[in-house]
C-alpha positions as CSV (number, residue, x, y, z in Angstrom):
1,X,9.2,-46.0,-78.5
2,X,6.6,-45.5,-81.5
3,X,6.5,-42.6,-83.9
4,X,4.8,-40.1,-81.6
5,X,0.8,-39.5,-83.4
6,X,1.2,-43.2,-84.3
7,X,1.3,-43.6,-80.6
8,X,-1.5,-41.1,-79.9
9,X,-4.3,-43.4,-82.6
10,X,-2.9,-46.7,-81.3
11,X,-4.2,-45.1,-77.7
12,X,-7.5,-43.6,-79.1
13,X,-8.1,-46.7,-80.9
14,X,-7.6,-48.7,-77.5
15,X,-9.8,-46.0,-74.7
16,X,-11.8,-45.3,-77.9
17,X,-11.3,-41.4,-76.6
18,X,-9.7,-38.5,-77.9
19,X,-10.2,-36.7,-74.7
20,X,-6.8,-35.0,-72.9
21,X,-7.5,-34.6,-69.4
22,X,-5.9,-31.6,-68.4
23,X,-4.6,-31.2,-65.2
24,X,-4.6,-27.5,-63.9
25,X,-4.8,-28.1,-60.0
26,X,-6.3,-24.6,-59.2
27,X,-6.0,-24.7,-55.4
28,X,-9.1,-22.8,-54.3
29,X,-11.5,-25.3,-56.1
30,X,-9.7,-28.2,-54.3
31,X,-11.5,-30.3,-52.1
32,X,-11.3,-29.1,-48.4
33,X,-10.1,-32.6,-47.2
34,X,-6.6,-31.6,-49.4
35,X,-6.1,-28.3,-48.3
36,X,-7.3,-28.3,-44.6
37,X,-4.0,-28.6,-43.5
38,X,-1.5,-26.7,-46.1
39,X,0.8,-24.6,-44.1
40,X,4.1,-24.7,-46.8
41,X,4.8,-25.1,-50.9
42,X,5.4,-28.1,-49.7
43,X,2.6,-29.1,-48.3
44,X,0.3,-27.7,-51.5
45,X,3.1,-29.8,-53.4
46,X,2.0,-32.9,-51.7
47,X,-1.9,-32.1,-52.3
48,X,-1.8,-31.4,-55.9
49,X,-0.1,-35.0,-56.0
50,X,-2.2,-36.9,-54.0
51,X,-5.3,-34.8,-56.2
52,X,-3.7,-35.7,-59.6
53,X,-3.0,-39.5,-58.3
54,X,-6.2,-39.8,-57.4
55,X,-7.6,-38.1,-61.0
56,X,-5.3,-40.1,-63.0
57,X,-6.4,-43.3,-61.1
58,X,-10.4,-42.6,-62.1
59,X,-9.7,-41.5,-65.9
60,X,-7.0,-43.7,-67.1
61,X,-8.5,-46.4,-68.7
62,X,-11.4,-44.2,-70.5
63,X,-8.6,-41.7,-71.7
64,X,-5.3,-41.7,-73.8
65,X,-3.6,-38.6,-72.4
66,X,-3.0,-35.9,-69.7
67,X,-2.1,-32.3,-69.9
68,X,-0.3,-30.2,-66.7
69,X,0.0,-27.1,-67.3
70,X,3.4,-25.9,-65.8
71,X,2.5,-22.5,-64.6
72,X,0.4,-24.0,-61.6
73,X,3.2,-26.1,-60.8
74,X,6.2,-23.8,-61.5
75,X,4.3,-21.0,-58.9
76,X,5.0,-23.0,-55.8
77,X,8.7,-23.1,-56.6
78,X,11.0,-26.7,-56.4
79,X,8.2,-28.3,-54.4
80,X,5.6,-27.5,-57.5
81,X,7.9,-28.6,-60.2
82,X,8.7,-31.8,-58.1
83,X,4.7,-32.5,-58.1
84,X,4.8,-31.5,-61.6
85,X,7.8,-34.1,-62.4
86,X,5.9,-37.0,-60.0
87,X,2.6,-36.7,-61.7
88,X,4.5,-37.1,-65.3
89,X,6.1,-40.4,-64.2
90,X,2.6,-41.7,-62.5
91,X,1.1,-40.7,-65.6
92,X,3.0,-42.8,-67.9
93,X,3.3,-45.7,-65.7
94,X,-0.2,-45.9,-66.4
95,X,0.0,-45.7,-69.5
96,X,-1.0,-42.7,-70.8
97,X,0.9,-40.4,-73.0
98,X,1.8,-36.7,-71.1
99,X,1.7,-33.3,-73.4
100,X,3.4,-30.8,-71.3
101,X,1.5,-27.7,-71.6
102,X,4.5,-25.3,-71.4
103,X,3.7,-22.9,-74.1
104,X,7.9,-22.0,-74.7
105,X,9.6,-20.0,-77.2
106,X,13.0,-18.3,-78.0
107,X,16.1,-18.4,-80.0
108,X,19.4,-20.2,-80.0
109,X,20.7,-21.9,-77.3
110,X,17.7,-20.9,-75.1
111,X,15.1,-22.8,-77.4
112,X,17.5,-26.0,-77.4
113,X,18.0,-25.8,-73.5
114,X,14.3,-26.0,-73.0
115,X,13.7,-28.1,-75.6
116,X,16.3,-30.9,-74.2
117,X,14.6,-29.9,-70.8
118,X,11.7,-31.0,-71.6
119,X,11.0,-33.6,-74.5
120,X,15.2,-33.9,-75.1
121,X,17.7,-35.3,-73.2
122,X,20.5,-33.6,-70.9
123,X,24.2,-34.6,-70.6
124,X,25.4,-35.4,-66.7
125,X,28.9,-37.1,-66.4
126,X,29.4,-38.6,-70.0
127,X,25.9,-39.4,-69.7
128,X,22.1,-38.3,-71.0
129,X,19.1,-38.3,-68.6
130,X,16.0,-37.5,-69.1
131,X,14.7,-34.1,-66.9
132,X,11.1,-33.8,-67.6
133,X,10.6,-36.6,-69.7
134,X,6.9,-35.8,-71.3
135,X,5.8,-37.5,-74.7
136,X,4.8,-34.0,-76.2
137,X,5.0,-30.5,-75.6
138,X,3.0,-26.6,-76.5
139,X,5.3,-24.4,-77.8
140,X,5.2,-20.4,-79.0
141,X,5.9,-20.0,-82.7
142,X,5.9,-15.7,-82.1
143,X,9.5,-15.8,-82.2
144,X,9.8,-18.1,-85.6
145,X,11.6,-21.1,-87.4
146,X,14.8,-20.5,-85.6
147,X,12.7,-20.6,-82.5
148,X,11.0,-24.0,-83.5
149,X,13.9,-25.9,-84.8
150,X,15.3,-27.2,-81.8
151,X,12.5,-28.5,-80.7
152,X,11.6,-29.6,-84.0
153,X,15.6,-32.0,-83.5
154,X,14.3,-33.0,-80.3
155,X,10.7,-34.1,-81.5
156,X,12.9,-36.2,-84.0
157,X,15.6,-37.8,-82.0
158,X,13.6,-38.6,-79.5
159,X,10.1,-39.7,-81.1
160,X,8.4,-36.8,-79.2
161,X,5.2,-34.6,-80.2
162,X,5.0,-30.9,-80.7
163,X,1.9,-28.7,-80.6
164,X,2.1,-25.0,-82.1
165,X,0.5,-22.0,-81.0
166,X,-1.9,-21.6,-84.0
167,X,-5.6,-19.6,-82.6
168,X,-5.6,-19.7,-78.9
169,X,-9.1,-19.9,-77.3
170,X,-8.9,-17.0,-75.0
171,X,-11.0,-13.7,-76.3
172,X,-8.2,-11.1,-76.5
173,X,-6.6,-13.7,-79.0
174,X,-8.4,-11.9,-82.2
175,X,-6.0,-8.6,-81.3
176,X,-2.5,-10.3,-82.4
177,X,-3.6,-13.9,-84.4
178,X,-6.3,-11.9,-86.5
179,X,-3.8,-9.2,-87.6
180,X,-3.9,-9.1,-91.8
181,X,-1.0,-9.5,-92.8
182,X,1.6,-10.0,-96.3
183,X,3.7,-12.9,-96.3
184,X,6.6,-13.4,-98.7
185,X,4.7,-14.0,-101.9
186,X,2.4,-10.7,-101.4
187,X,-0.5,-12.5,-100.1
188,X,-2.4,-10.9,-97.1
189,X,-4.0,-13.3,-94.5
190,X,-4.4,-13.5,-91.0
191,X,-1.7,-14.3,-88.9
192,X,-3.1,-17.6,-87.6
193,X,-3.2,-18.8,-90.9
194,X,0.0,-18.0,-92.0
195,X,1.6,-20.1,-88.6
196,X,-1.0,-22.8,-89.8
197,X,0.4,-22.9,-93.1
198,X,4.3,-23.3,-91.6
199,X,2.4,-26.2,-89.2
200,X,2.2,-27.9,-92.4
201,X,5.2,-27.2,-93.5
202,X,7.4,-27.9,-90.5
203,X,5.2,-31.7,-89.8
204,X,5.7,-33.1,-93.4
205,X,8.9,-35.0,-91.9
206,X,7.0,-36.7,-89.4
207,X,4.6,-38.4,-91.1
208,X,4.1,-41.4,-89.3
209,X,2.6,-45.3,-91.0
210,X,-0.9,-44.0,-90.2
211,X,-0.7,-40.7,-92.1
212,X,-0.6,-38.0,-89.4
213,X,2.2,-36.1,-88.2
214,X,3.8,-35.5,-84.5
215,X,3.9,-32.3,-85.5
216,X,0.7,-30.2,-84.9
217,X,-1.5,-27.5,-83.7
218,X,-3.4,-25.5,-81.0
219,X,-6.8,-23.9,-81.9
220,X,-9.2,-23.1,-79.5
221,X,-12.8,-25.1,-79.2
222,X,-14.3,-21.4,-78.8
223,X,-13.2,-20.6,-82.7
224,X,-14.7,-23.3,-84.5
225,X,-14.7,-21.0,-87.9
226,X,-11.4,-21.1,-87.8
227,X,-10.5,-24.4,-86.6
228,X,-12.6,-25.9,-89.7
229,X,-9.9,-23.4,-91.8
230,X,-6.8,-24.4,-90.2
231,X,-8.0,-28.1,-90.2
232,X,-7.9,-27.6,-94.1
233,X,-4.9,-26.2,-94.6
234,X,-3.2,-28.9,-91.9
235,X,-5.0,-32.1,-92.8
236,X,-2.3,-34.6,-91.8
237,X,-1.5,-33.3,-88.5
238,X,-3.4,-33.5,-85.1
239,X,-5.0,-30.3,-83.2
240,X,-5.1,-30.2,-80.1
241,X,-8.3,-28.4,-79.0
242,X,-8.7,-26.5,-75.5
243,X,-11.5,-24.7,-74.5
244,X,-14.1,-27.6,-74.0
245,X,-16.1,-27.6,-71.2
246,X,-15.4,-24.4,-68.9
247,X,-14.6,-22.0,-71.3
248,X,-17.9,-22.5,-73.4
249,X,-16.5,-25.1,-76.4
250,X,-19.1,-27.5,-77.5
251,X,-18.8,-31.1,-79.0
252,X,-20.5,-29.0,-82.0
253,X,-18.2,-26.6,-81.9
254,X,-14.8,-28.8,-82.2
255,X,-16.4,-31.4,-84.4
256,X,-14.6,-30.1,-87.7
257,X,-11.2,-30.1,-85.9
258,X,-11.4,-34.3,-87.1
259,X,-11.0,-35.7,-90.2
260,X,-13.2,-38.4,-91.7
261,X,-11.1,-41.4,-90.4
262,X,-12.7,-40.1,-87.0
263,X,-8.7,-39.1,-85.7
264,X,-6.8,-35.6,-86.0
265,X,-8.6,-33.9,-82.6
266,X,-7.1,-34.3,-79.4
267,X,-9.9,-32.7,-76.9
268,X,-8.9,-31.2,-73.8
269,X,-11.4,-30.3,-71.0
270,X,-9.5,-29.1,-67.0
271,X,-11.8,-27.6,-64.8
272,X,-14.9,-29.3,-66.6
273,X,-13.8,-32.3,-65.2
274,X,-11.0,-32.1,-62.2
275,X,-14.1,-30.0,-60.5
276,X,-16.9,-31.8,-61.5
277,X,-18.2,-32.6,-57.9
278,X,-18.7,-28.7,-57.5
279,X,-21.5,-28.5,-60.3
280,X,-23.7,-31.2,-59.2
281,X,-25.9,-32.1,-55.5
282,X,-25.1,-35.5,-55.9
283,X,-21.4,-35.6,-55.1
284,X,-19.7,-34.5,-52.2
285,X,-16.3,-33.5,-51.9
286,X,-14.9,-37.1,-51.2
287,X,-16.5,-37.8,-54.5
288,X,-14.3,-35.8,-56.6
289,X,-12.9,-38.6,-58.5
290,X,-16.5,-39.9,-59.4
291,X,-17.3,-36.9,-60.4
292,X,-14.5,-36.9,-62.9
293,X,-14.8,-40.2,-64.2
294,X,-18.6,-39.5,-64.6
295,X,-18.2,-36.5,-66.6
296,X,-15.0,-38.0,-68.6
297,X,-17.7,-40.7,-69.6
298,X,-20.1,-37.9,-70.3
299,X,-17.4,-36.1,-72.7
300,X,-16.1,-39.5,-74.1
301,X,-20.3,-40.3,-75.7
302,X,-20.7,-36.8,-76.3
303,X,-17.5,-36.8,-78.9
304,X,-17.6,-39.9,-79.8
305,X,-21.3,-39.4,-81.0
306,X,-20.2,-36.2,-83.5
307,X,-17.6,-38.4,-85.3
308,X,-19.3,-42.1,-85.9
């Protein structure tokens, strides 16, 4: 395996598309043909599958990557994280790269048990295995460097990626990541801008031959202010920008998250596309994979025109 951003440009480069389908199976928007019949966890387990299959089989060769989000898996129990796990491994065997949305953080041994969890490797009878076995993970910086180095040994090791919590895209974000604060030479800032500037910091190691790091950031497409400030103070690394789409993110909005070489944005879009037969007459609910693969086109010209 590649040098994790390496990886991710040798894929845009290929789908010419630096869209992340995320894949946030909210149940109630579901078609009804999937959930007629759910009586169990295990039969929702079994239709967020069969819906992520059928996604993934629409987008994959106009897309490099996927994003689950644990929490909708991790609700439903065993049977959720089992859908969660299946839809990683279908992922990759068709050859995209998975960033598990997992937004961790903590000290010690608790940061290096989900760190070898997920993007690390775990020991079973003289032996390591692989657990959840994504290409890249979201993690929480709140609890600092201690926090982030185990992950930061994994990413290493085991050529993986790591996105840090930098400006979040939700509206409350402004009452923690805007605080003004002093860091250790005096100067104030916000706090976002002080975790961007240990971004650049922590990815300097993993520099790969094209330039960028597998070390990188979250901002929110709903903050493009700030994203063109943290793209300045991290100009090697990629962003990885949610809030396209649903949330009210515009290709106009996310455009300064890339750099001039046209790479350094990963954009993610969920509900914009998963539930894309809902918005329009045209589509019924056995469409639902048209529907996705019509508006992952529609994303893919939209970007694409803002950066060429």
């Amino acid at each position: 395996m590649g040098q994790f951003a390496d990886n991710c440009i040798e894929k845009i480069r290929q789908k010419k598309s630096s869209v992340i389908v995320g894949l946030d199976p909210h149940l109630l928007l579901f078609p009804k043909q999937l959930t007629d019949r759910i009586k169990s966890f295990e039969d929702i387990a079994d239709a967020i599958l069969i819906f992520n299959k059928e996604i993934i089989d629409a987008v994959y060769d106009i897309v490099p990557f996927i994003k689950p989000q644990i929490a909708f898996y991790e609700q439903f129990g065993l049977h959720g994280l089992k859908a969660y796990i299946e839809t990683i491994k279908y992922g990759q065997k068709k050859g995209l790269l998975v960033i598990g949305d997992i937004k961790r953080g903590d000290i010690g041994s608790t940061a290096q048990a989900y760190s070898k969890g997920h993007i690390g490797k775990v020991e079973l009878l003289g032996k390591q295995h692989d657990v959840f076995g994504v290409d890249a993970i979201t993690i929480n910086p709140y609890l600092g460097s201690d926090s982030i180095k185990p992950f930061i040994n994994d990413a290493e090791n085991f050529n993986r990626g790591l996105f840090i919590l930098v400006k979040t895209s939700n509206p409350s974000s402004i009452e923690l990541q805007d605080l003004i604060v002093e860091n250790k030479t005096g100067e104030r800032s916000k706090l976002f801008i002080e975790v961007a500037k240990y971004v650049q910091i922590w990815g300097q190691d993993f520099i790969g031959k094209n330039g960028y790091s597998s070390i990188g950031a979250v901002i929110g497409a709903t903050y493009p202010e700030e994203l063109a400030e943290i793209r300045e103070i991290i100009p090697n690394s990629f962003l990885l920008i949610p809030g396209y789409g649903a949330q009210g993110g515009s290709a106009e909005d996310i455009k300064y998250g890339f750099n001039k070489d046209g790479f350094g944005a990963l954009i993610n879009a969920s509900r914009s596309i998963l539930f894309a037969y809902r918005k329009s007459d045209k589509y019924i609910d056995k469409d639902f994979q048209k529907a996705a693969r019509d508006e992952t086109i529609r994303m893919n010209d939209e970007i694409n025109m803002i950066i060429h």
